[in-house]
C-alpha positions in Angstrom: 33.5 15.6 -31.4 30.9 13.7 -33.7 33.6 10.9 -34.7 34.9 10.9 -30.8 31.0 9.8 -29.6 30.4 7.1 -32.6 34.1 6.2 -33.2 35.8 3.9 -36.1 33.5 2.4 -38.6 30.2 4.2 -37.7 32.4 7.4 -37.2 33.8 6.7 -40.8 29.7 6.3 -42.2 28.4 9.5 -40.7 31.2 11.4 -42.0 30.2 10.0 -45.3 26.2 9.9 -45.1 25.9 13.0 -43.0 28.6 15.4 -42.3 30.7 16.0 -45.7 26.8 16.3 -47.2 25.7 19.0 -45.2 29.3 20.7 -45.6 28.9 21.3 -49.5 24.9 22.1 -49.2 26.3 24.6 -46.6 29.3 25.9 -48.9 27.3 25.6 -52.3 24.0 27.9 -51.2 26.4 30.0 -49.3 28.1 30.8 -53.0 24.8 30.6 -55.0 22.9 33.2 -52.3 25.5 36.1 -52.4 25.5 35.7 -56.2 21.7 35.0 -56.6 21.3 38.3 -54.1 23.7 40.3 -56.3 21.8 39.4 -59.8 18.4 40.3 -58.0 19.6 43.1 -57.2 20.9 44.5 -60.6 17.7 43.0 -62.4 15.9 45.4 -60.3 18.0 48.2 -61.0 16.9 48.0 -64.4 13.6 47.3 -64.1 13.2 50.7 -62.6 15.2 52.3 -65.1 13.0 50.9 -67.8 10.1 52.2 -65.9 11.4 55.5 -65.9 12.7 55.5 -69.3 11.1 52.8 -71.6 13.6 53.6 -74.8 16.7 53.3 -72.7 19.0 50.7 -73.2 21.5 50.1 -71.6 25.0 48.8 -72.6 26.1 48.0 -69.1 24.1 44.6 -68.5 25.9 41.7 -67.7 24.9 39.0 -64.7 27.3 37.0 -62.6 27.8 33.2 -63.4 31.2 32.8 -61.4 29.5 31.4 -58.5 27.4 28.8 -60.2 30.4 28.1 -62.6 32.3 26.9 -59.6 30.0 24.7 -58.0 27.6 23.6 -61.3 29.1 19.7 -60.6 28.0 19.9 -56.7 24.4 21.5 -57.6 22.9 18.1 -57.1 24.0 17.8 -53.8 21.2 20.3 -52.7 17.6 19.3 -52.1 16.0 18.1 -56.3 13.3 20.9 -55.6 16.3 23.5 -54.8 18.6 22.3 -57.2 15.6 22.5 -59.6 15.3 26.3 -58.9 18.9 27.1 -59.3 19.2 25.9 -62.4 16.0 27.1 -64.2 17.3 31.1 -62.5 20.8 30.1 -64.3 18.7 29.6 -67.2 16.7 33.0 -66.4 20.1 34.7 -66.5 21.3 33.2 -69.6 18.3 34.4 -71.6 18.3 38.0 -70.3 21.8 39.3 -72.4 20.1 37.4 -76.0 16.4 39.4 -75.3 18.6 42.3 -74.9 21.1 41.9 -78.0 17.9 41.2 -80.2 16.0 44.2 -78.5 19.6 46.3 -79.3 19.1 45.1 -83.3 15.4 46.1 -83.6 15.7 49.1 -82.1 18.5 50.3 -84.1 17.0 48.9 -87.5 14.1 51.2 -86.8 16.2 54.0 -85.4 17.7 54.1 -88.8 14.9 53.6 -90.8 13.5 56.8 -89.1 16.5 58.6 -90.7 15.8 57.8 -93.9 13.0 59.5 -96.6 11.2 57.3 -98.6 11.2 54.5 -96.3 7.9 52.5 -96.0 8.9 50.2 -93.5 9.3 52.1 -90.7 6.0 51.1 -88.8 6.7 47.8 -88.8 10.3 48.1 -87.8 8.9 49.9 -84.7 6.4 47.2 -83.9 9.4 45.0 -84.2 11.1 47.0 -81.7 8.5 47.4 -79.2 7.7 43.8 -79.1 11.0 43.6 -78.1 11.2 45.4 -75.7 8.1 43.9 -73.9 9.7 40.5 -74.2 12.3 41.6 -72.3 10.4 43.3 -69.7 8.4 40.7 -69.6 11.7 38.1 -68.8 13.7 40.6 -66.7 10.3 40.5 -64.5 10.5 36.5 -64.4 13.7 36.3 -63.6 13.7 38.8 -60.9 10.9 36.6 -59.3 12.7 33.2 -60.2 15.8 35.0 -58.5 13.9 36.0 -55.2 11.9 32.1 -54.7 15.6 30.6 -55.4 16.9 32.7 -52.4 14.0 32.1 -50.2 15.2 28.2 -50.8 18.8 28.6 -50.5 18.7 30.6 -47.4 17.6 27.4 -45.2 20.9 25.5 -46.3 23.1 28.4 -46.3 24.8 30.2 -42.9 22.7 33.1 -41.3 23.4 36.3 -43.1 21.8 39.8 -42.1 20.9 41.4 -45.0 18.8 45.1 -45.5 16.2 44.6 -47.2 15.7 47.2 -50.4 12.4 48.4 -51.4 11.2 49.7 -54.6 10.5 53.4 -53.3 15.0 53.5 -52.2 15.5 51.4 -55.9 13.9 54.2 -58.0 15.3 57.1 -55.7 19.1 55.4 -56.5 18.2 55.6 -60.2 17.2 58.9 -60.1 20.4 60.1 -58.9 22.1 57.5 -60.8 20.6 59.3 -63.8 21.0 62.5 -62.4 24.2 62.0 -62.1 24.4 60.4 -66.0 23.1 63.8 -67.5 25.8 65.9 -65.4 28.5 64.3 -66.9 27.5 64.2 -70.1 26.9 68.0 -70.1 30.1 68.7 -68.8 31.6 66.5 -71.5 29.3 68.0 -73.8 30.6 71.6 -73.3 34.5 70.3 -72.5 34.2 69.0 -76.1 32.0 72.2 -77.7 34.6 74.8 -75.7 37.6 73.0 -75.2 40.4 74.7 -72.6 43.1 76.0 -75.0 45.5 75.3 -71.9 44.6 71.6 -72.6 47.1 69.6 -74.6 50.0 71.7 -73.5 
């Protein structure tokens, strides 16, 4: 329709300037807000299982990159303040799985320091641990609101989505089960392995 109106040449030069532009801004932060929305959302989830249990870590952490993998060479085609955000979120991201591998090592160097007698380090191997752990918080917190701004961004580029909003109160109530749940299975294992069903095997 647009190249019917301004035809040839000038048709040509607003497919160029204007239309192919606004196709990959639209395509990009369409990719960038599902996987943005996704990694909010599972940063959230564990800052509300941190709440509830500060000394729980959890293996299962990992944040999505595929999206921003795909289109990393097309970033700068978005708006510099926008394509400033996305990348310094990435970065967010990025930093969140080494915070939690060092928090991991601290926590088990003084974990097994605890088990031993005679050991005059423990104190400071808990320190150790517990700084860690705020650091993390303390980045996990960042990037959760580094996460949200980038959305707000990317929404005006990307198509119209609905989306339900979560709030903190539903969050802590899905961990709860969640870890409800957790402690149900682990019992059952727990007494599978403690009085195992001679039937079993056979």
């Amino acid at each position: 329709m647009l190249l019917a109106l301004f035809g040839g040449v000038a048709g040509s030069a607003l497919l160029e300037l204007w239309w192919k532009p606004w196709r990959t801004r639209r395509r990009v932060a369409a990719l960038l807000v599902e996987e943005l929305n996704l990694n909010a959302q599972m940063i959230q989830n564990y800052i509300h299982v941190l709440r509830r249990d500060p000394g729980h870590i959890s293996p299962a952490f990992e944040l999505s990159h595929l999206a921003f993998d795909a289109v990393a060479q097309e970033v700068g085609e978005l708006p510099p303040t926008v394509a400033g955000h996305v990348i310094l979120a990435y970065l967010h991201f990025e930093y969140l799985p080494r915070l939690l591998e060092i928090l991991r090592e601290r926590n088990r160097r003084w974990r097994e320091a605890e088990g031993e007698t005679g050991r005059s380090d423990v104190e400071e191997l808990k320190d150790y641990a517990i700084n860690a752990l705020d650091v993390f918080t303390v980045a996990l917190n960042t990037a959760f609101k580094e996460a949200g701004e980038t959305l707000e961004l990317l929404q005006a580029y990307a198509p119209k989505v609905e989306r339900r909003g979560v709030s903190g109160a539903e969050y802590a109530q899905r961990v709860a089960a969640a870890e409800a749940a957790r402690i149900e299975r682990t019992k059952r294992l727990r007494e599978r392995l403690e009085h195992p069903d001679p039937g079993e095997g056979t």
